[in-house]
C-alpha positions in Angstrom: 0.0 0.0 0.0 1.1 3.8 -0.5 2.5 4.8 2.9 1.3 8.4 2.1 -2.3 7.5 1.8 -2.4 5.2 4.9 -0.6 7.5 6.5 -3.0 10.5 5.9 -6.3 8.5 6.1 -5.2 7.4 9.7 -4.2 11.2 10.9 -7.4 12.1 9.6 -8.9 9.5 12.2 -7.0 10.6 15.2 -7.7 14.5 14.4 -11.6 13.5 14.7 -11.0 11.9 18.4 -7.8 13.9 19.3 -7.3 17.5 21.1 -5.4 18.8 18.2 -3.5 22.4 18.3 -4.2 24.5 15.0 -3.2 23.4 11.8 -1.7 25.7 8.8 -2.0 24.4 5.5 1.8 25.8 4.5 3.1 25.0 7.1 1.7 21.3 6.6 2.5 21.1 3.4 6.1 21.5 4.1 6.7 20.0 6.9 5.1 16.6 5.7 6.8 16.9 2.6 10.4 17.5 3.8 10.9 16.3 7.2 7.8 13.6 7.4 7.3 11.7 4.4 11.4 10.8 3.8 11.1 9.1 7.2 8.0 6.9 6.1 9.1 4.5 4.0 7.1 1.4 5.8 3.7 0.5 6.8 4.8 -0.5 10.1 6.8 2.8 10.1 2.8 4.1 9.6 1.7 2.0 12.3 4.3 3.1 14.9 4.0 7.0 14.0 0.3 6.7 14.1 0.5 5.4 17.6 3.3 7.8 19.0 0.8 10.6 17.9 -2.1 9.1 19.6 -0.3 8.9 22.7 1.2 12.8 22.4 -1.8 14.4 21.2 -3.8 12.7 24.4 -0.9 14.1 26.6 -0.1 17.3 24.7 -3.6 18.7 23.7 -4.4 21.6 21.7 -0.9 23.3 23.2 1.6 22.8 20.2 0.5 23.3 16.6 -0.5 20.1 14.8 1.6 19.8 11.6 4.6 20.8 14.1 3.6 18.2 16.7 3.8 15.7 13.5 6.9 16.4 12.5 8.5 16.1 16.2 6.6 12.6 16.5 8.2 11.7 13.6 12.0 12.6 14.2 11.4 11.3 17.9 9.9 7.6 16.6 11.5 7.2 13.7 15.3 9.3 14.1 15.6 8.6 17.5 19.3 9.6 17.3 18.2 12.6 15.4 15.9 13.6 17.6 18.5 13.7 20.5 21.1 15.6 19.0 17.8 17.8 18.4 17.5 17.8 22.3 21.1 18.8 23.0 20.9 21.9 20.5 17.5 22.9 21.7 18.9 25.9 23.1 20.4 26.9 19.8 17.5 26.3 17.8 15.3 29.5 19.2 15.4 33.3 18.2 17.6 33.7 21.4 20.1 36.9 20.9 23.4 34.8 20.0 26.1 34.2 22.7 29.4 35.9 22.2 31.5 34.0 20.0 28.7 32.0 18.4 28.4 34.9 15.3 25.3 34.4 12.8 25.8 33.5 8.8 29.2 33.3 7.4 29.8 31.9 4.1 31.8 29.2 3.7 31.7 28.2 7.2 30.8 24.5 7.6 27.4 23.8 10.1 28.7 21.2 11.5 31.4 23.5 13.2 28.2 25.6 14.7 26.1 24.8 17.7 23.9 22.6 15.1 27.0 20.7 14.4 25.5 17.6 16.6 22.8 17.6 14.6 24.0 18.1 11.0 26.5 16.0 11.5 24.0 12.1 11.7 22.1 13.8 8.5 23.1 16.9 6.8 20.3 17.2 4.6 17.4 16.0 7.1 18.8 18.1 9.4 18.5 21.8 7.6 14.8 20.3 6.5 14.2 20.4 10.3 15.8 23.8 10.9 13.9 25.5 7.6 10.7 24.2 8.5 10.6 23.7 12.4 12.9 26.0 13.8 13.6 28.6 11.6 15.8 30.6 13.8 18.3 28.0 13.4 18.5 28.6 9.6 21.4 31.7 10.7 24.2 28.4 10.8 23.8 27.8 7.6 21.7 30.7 5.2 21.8 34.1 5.2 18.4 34.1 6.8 17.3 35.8 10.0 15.1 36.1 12.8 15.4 37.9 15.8 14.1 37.5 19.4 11.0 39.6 18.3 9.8 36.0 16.2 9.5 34.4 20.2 6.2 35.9 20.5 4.5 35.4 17.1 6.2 31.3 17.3 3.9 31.2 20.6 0.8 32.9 19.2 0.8 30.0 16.9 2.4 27.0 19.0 5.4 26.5 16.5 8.1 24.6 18.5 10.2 27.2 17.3 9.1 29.5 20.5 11.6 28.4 22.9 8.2 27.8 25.2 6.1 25.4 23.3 9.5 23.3 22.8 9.8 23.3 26.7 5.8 21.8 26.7 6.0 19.6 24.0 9.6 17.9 25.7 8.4 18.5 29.3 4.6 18.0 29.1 3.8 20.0 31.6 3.3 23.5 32.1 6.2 25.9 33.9 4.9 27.5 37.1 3.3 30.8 36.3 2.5 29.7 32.1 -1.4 29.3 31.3 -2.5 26.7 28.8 -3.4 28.6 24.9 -7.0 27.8 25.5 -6.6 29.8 28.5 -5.5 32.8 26.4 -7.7 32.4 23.3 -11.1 32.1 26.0 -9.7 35.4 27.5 -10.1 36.9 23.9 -13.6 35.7 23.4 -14.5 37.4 26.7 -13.3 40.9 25.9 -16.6 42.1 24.9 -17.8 40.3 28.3 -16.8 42.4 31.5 -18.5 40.4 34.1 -17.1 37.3 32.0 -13.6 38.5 31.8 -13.3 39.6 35.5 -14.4 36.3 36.6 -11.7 34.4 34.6 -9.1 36.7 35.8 -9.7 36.5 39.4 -8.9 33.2 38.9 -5.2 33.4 37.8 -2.1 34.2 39.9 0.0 37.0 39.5 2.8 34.8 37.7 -0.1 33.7 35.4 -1.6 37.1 34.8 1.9 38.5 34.0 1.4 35.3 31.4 -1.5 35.8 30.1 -1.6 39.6 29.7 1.8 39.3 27.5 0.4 36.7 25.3 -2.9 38.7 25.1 -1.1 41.6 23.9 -0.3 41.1 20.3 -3.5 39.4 19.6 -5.3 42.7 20.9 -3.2 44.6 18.3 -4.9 42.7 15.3 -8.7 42.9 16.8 -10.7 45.0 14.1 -11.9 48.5 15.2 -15.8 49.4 14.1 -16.0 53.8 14.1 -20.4 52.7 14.1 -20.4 50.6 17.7 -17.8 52.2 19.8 -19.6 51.1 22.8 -19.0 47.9 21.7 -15.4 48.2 21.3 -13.5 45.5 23.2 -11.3 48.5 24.4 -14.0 50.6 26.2 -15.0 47.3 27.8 -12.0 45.4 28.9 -9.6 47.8 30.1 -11.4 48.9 33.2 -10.9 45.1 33.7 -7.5 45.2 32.8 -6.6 48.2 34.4 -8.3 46.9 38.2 -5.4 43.9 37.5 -2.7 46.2 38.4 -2.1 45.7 42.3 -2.3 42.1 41.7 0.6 42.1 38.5 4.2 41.3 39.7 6.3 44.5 40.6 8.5 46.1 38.1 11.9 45.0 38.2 13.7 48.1 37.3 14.1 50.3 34.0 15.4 46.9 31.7 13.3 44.7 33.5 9.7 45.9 33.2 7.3 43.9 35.2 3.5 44.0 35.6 2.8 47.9 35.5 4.2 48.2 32.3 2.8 45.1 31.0 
């Protein structure tokens, strides 16, 4: 049988009974077909991929995007060297500032003399697939391509393992102290239009969490449409008397390069 097809008509079977997180159709599309379907080569390869994501998306929910979960499952099951090497460069792989020394692109210079040099080394061309396509950032050892710490928050927005933060769920599967689950954060959103609704799920968090949730509020906020005809509607006039009661409850500021919950 075509591992492809087998492959795809039993995802489609675990997305209808699974928690999945959200699913981008480029993203898909290029993850499967670079860093997924080389790996298949097998129906029981199928079989034990299939099962490995039944397991994770039980454990892991909606937390880490879908086709990104996928392609993890896959390096993890069926690379397992790979996939520790991965591990040991995890800290190299996210749109961290670079350590001294460490430099970004220079032509000429071989990756496997840069911190992905664990990883390139068991599979050159498998591992810049898994860079480009899962953890972009990383792409600065070997292209002239980069991304800066700002791409941390959009990575989490949408649960890409290449946020330092969803990596950290998807190895640890569990939360940090003080970090609220994305549902947590996208039910705030629906409830911004709600102030009875909002202050009730707020009240609920602790000041670590609200710290949490505020920040990962923020950039969605910035994209939320603004209708001139209903300005008493306007998620602003409601929520930010909501908002603004949070303050004695936000962690202190932590001086002038370490802004806490005031600024926040």
């Amino acid at each position: 049988p075509d591992v492809t097809s087998v492959f795809l008509n039993g995802l489609e079977k675990l997305v209808e009974k699974m928690p999945a997180g959200p699913l981008e159709a480029g993203a898909w599309q290029n993850i499967f077909t670079f860093v997924v379907r080389p790996m298949l080569s097998t129906p029981r390869q199928v079989r034990r991929l299939l099962a490995s994501l039944s397991m994770t998306m039980r454990l892991v929910g909606d937390e880490v995007a879908l086709a990104d979960l996928i392609g993890m499952e896959a390096i993890r099951v069926l690379r397992p060297a790979m996939f520790e090497a991965l591990i040991s460069v995890a800290d190299s792989l996210s749109a961290r500032p670079l350590a001294p020394g460490q430099g970004g692109y220079k032509p000429g210079r071989d990756p496997a003399d840069t911190p992905i040099g664990p990883l390139h080394r068991l599979d050159p061309g498998l591992a810049e697939d898994i860079c480009r396509w899962l953890f972009p950032a990383a792409r600065r050892y070997f292209e002239n391509m980069g991304f800066g710490p700002e791409w941390e928050t959009t990575w989490r927005r949408e649960r890409k393992v290449a946020s330092s933060a969803v990596l950290r769920f998807y190895l640890e599967r569990q939360f940090p102290e003080g970090v609220v689950p994305a549902d947590n954060v996208d039910e705030a959103l629906s409830r911004l239009t709600d102030r009875d609704g909002l202050r009730e799920l707020l009240n609920t968090y602790s000041p670590a969490e609200l710290m949490d949730l505020i920040e990962r509020l923020n950039p969605a906020v910035e994209d939320l449409p603004v209708d001139a005809d209903r300005l008493e509607a306007d998620p602003a006039r409601i929520a930010l008397p909501v908002l603004l009661d949070l303050v004695p409850r936000m962690p202190k500021d932590r001086g002038p390069r370490n802004l806490g919950g005031r600024m926040t």
